[in-house]
N, C-alpha and C positions, 0 to 999 in steps of 0.2 A: 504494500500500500504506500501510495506517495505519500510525503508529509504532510503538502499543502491540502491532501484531499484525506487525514486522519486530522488535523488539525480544525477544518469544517467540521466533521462528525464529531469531535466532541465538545465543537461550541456547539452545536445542536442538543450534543444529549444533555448539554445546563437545566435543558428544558423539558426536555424527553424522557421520562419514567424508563419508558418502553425501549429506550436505545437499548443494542447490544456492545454499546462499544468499552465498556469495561475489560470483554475479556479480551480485549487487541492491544491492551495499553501495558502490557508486562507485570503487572500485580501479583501477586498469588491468589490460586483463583479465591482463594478463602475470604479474601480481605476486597475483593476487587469493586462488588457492588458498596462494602460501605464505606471506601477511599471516593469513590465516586460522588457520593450521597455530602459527603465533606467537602467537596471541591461544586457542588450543587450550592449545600450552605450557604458557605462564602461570597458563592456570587449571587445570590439574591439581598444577600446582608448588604454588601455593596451596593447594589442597584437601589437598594431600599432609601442607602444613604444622601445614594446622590437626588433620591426624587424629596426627602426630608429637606437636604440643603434649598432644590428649587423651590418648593412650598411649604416652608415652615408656616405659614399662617394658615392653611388648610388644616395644616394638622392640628394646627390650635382648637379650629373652630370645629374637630370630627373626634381629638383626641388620638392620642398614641396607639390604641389597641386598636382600633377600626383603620386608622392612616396604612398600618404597617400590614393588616389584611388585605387593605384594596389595593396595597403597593404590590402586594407579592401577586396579585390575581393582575395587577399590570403587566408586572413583570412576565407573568408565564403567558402572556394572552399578545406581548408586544416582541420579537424576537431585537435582542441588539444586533442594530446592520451596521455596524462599524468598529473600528477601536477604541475610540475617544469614544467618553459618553458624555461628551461637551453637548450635543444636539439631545440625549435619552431625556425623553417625558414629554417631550411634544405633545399634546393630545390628552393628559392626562384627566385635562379638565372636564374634556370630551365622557372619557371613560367614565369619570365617578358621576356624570349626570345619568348613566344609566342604571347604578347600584338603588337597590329598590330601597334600602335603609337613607335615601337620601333624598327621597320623594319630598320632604316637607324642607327641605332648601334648596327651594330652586333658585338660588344667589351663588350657593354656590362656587358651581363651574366658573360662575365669572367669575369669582373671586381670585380662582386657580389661574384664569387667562390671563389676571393682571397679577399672578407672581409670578409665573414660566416668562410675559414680557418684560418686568425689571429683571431677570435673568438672563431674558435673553440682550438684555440691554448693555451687559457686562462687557461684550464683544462688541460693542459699538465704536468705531473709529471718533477719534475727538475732531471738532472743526480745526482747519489751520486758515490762522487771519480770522480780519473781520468783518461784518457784511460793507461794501461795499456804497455806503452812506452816501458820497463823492460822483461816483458814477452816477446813482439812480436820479441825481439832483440835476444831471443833466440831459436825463431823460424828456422828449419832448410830448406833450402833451397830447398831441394825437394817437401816441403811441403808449399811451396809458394803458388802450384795452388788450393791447398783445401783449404784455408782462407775465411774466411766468415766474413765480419766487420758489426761491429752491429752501427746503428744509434742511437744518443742520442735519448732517450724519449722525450726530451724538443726541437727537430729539427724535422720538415718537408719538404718534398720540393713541390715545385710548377713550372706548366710552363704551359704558353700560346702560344698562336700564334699570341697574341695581347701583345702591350705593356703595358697593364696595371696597371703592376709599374707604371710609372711613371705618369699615370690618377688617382691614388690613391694619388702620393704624390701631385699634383695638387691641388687634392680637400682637402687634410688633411690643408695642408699650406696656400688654399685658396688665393692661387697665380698661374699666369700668366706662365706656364714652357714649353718647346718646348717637342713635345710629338709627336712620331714615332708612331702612333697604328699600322702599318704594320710589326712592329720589333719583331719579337719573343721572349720573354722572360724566363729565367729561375733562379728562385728562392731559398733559403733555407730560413726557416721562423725558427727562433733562442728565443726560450724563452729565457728571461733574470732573474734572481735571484729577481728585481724587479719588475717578473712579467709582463716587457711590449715585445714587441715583435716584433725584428728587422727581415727586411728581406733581405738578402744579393746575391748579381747577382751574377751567374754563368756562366763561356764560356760553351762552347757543350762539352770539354770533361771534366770536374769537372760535371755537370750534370749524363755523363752516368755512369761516376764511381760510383758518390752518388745514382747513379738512382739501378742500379747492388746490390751496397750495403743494399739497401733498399726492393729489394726483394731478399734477401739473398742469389744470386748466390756465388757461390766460385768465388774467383777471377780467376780461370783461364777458364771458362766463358763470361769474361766481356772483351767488344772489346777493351777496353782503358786501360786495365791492366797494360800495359808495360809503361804509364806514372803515377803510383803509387808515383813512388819513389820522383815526382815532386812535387806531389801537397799533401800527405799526411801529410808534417809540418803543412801544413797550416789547415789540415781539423781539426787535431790534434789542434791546436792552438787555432782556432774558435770555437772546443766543438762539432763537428760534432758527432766525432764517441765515444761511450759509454766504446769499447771491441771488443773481434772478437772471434770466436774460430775455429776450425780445422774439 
């Protein structure tokens, strides 16, 4: 048997009861299924960890004994396609909306969606320079409606229908705070130079403008254009926006 093709069958049997590939691997046969069963262990323990680190405020809100069951039922139901489990848990939000023990929070998944994105937010390139203030002033006026503003690499936005802000900052602070889950939310998730990563509210029209911005219509597109001129110091100030072009 090649390496590279014993090497695949026993990241499979991590997951696989029923592999036979124990007795391929040189053990005695005595010891073989429950050296395996150790090396199964291990790697759900791990997996469990890394899905703990992405969503510690899940776990807050479901607790330790249910987290680490619906982790492990991820884990067997999600195979890892890679090496790095920089990218594992994707979806996981996904997955615990279907656990029937979860039926009465339906807040939830979002909750999860907006901890896998400050996670995923870790990898975010920082902007280099600043937006381009100078340039845009010489922008001429006819050509307002073709602008197209470019979002910093290091900002995101997010929005629910739940309030989940503030069930995250709940559980981060591990304090007692009055929490609207019926409130709708809207986000900007702001890498910091330190690498951690704030997330700042938005009313509904900073949302559609950044939202517009974000899939790069031209501003004269965008229903809330004509309050630009209001709220652009500030996007400008916060690091929202990278650049723009015509």
């Amino acid at each position: 048997m090649q390496l590279e093709q014993l090497q695949l069958e026993f990241a499979a049997s991590l997951l696989d009861h029923a592999s036979h590939i124990s007795s391929r691997l040189g053990y005695p046969e005595s010891r073989q299924q429950e050296l395996l069963e150790v090396y199964r262990g291990n790697f759900i323990i791990s997996l469990t960890e890394v899905l703990q680190a992405s969503y510690p405020a899940t776990q807050t809100m479901v607790g330790d004994e249910f987290f680490e069951a619906a982790a492990r039922q991820f884990i067997l139901q999600t195979p890892l396609e890679e090496g790095s489990v920089t990218h594992f848990g994707e979806g996981f939000g996904q997955f615990i909306a279907t656990l029937p023990g979860l039926r009465d929070m339906p807040w939830l998944p979002e909750l999860a969606r907006l901890e896998w994105q400050l996670d995923a937010m870790s990898l975010a390139e920082l902007p280099i320079g600043d937006f381009p203030i100078q340039q845009l002033a010489q922008v001429k006026p006819q050509d307002y409606p073709k602008l197209k503003f470019h979002l910093s690499p290091a900002c995101q936005l997010f929005s629910s229908t739940y309030g989940v802000a503030s069930v995250w900052k709940m559980a981060k602070l591990d304090e007692t705070l009055e929490v609207q889950l019926n409130e709708a939310c809207h986000l900007m998730l702001v890498k910091q130079r330190d690498f951690r990563v704030l997330f700042i509210s938005l009313n509904d029209t900073e949302f559609s403008l950044l939202q517009g911005f974000s899939s790069q219509q031209p501003l004269g597109a965008i229903e809330q254009a004509d309050e630009l001129e209001r709220y652009l110091p500030r996007f400008v100030e916060l690091g929202y926006l990278s650049g723009f072009s015509i």
